[in-house]
C-alpha positions in Angstrom: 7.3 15.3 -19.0 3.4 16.2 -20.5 4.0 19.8 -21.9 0.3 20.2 -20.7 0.3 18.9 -17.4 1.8 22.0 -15.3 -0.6 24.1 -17.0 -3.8 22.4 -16.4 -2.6 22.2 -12.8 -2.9 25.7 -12.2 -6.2 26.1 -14.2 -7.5 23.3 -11.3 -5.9 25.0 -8.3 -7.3 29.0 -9.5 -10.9 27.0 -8.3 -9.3 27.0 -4.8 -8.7 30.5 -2.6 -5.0 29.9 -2.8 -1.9 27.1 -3.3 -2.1 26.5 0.1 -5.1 25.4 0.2 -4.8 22.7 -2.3 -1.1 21.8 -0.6 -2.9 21.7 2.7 -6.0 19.8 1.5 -3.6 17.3 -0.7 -1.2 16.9 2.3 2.0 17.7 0.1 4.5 20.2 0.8 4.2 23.4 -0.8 7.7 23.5 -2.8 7.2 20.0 -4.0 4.1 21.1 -5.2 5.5 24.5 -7.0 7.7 22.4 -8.5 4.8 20.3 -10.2 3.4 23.9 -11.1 6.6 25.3 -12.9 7.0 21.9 -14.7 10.3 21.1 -13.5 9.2 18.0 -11.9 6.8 15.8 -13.0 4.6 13.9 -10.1 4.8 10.0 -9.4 1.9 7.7 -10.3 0.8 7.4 -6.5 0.6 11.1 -6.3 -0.4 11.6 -9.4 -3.8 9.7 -8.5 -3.8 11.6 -5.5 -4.2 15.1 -7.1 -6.4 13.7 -9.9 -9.0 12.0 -7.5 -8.9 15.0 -4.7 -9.6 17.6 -8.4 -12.4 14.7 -9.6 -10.5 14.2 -12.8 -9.1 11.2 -14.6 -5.7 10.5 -14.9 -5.5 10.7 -18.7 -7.9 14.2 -18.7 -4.8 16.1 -17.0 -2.9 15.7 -19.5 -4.7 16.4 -21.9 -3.6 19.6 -24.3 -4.8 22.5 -22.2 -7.2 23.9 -24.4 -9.1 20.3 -24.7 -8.9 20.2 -21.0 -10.2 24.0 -20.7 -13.3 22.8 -22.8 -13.7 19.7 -20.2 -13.9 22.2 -17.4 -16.0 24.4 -19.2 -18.9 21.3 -19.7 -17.7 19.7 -16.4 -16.8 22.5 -13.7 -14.7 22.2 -10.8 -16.3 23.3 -7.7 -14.5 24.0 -4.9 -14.8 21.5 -2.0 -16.0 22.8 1.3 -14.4 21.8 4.6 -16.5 18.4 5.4 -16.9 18.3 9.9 -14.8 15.6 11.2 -16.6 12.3 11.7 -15.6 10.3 15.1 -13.7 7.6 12.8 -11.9 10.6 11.2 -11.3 11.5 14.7 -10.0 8.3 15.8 -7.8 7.6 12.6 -6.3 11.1 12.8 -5.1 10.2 16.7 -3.3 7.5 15.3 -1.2 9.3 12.5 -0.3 11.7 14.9 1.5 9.2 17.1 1.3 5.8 14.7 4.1 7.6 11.9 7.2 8.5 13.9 9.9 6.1 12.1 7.9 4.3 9.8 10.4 5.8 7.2 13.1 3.7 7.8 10.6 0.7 6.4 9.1 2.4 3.3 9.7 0.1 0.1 9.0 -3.0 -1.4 8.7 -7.1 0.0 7.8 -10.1 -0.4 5.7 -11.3 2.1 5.6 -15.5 2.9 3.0 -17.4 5.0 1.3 -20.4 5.0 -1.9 -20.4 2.5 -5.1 -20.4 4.2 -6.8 -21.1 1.0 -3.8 -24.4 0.0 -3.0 -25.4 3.0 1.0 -27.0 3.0 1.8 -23.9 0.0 4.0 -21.3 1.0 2.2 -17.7 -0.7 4.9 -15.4 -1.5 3.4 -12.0 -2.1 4.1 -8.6 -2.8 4.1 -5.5 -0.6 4.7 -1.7 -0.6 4.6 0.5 2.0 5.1 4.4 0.9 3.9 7.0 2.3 1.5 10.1 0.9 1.7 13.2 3.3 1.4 13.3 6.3 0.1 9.2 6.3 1.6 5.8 5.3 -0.3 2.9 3.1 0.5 -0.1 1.9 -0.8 -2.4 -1.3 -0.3 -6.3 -1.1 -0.7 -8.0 -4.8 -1.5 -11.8 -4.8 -0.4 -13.5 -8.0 -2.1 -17.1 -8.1 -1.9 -19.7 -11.1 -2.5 -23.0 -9.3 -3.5 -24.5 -12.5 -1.3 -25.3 -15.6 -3.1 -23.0 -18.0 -4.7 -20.4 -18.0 -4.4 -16.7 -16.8 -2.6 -15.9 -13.6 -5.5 -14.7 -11.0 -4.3 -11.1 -9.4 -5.8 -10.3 -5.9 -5.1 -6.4 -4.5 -5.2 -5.7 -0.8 -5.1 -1.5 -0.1 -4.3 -0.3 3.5 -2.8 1.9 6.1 0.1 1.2 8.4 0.8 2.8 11.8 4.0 2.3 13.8 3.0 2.1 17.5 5.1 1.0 20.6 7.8 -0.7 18.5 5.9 -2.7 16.1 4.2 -2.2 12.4 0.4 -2.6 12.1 -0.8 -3.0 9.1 -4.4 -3.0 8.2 -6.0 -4.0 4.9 -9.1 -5.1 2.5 -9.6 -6.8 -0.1 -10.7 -4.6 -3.4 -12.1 -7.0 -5.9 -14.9 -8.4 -3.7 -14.8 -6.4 -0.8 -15.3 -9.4 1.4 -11.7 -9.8 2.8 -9.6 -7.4 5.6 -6.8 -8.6 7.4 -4.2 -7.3 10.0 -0.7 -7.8 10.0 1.7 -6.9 13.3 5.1 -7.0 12.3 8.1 -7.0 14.7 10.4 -3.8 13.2 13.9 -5.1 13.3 16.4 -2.2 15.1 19.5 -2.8 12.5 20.2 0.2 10.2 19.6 -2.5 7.4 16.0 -3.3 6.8 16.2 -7.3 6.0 13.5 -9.4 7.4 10.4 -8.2 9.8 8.4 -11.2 11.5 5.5 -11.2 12.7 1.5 -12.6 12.5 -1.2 -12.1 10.0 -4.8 -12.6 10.6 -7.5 -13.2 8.3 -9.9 -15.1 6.1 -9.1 -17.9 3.4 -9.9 -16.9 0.2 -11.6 -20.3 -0.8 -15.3 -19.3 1.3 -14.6 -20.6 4.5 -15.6 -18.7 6.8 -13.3 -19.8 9.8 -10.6 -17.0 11.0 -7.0 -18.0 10.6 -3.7 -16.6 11.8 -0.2 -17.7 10.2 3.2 -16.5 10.8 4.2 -14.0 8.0 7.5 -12.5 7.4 8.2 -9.5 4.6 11.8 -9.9 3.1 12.5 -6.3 2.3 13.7 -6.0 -2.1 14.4 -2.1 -2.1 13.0 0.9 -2.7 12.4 0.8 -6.0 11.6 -2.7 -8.3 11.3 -3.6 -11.7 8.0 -5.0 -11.8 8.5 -7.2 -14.9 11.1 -9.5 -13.2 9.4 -9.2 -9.8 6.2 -10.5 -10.4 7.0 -13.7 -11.7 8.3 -14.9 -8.5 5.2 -13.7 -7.3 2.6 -17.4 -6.4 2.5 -20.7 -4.3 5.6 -22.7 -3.5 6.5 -26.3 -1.7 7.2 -25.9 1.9 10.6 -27.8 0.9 11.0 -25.7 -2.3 15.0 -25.0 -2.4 14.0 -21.5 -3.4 13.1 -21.0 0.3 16.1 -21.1 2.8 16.2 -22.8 6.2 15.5 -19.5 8.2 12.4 -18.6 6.5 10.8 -22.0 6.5 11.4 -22.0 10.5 10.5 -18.4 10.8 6.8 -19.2 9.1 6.2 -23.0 10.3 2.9 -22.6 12.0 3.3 -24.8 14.8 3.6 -23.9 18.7 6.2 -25.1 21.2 5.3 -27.4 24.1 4.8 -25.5 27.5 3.7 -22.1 24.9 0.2 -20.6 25.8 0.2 -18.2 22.7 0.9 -18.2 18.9 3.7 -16.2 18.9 5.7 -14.4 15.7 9.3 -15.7 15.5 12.7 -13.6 15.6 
């Protein structure tokens, strides 16, 4: 726990009329955030961005010793932010938290996600994914670990989006945040056991080697908990043989992108 941290909180939040305010602007629960304020608990990274970007500070500023960050303040003020009017896309997104976030707790946590590469076509991409949720609202992140040659760095890709859970499916929404040339959507069928294992679904989007033609694949996320330990996890991040024995018989069917004869539509499998 930063000794500082609490203490420069309050400093940022005596810019504001009151606690609420902040809680209300931040979307988190006033005793959550009292408990940030007294120090007894200290906030996780996700949140901790949260409050940092919403009080236009960095992350290593707040904790700064609290007379170094006073002097900060002092050079670089903290004006309070004024309530900015709705926009129509605010508008629209805001309809669909109020309906699109009913259950969606059930599937917070980590995956891996498999489908078919669009960018090496016959490799089976095994990705990760979390979903959590901040507020009132859920998002996901998708990291892309790729090392398709035999030396050299792994190459990271980060997808950063929101889901909504709306007549009894997932809908994921995303975009790539290196070049900011890639979104994609995934639709995921929820499963309806008490144990989250494996949602199917379909994933649309670009490939990532410039072509410019629209794909779809068959995706499924295999849920691995809660929590992860990244160091072991990403590893088994990357590209895989369709026949790799790493990959059971129920996923490779589950993904195979190929349509049935007297089907009409590519359809996710169960």
């Amino acid at each position: 726990m930063n000794e500082s941290f609490p203490e420069n909180l309050r400093l940022l939040c005596s810019y504001y009329k009151s606690i609420a305010d902040v809680c209300r602007r931040l979307s988190i629960n006033r005793p959550q955030f009292n408990r940030y304020l007294s120090g007894t608990t200290f906030p996780s990274n996700s949140t901790l961005r949260r409050v940092c970007d919403f009080f236009g500070v960095e992350e290593h500023e707040i904790l700064l010793p609290h007379s170094q960050f006073r002097r900060l303040l002092q050079v670089r003020p903290i004006a309070e932010q004024e309530p900015v009017a709705s926009t129509l896309e605010q508008q629209y997104f805001d309809k669909l938290n109020s309906i699109g976030q009913h259950g969606i707790d059930k599937y917070v946590g980590y995956y891996f996600e498999y489908y078919l590469s669009m960018a090496y076509p016959g490799k089976v991409l095994r990705t990760l994914v979390c979903i959590e949720r901040q507020g009132s609202k859920t998002y996901y992140q998708r990291t892309e670990r790729l090392n398709p040659r035999r030396t050299g760095k792994p190459f990271h890709g980060m997808y950063k989006g929101v889901v909504q859970f709306l007549g009894d499916r997932i809908f994921l929404h995303d975009y790539e945040t290196l070049t900011n040339l890639e979104m994609t959507q995934t639709i995921l069928y929820p499963t309806f056991k008490n144990r989250v294992d494996r949602l199917t679904g379909l994933r649309l989007g670009v490939s990532g080697s410039g072509e410019r033609m629209p794909c779809c694949s068959r995706v499924v996320y295999e849920f691995i908990g809660k929590e992860i330990k990244r160091n072991k996890v990403f590893p088994l991040l990357g590209l895989y043989d369709f026949d790799d024995e790493r990959l059971d018989d129920d996923l490779r069917d589950s993904i195979r992108n190929d349509i049935a004869e007297g089907e009409w539509h590519f359809r996710a499998r169960f």
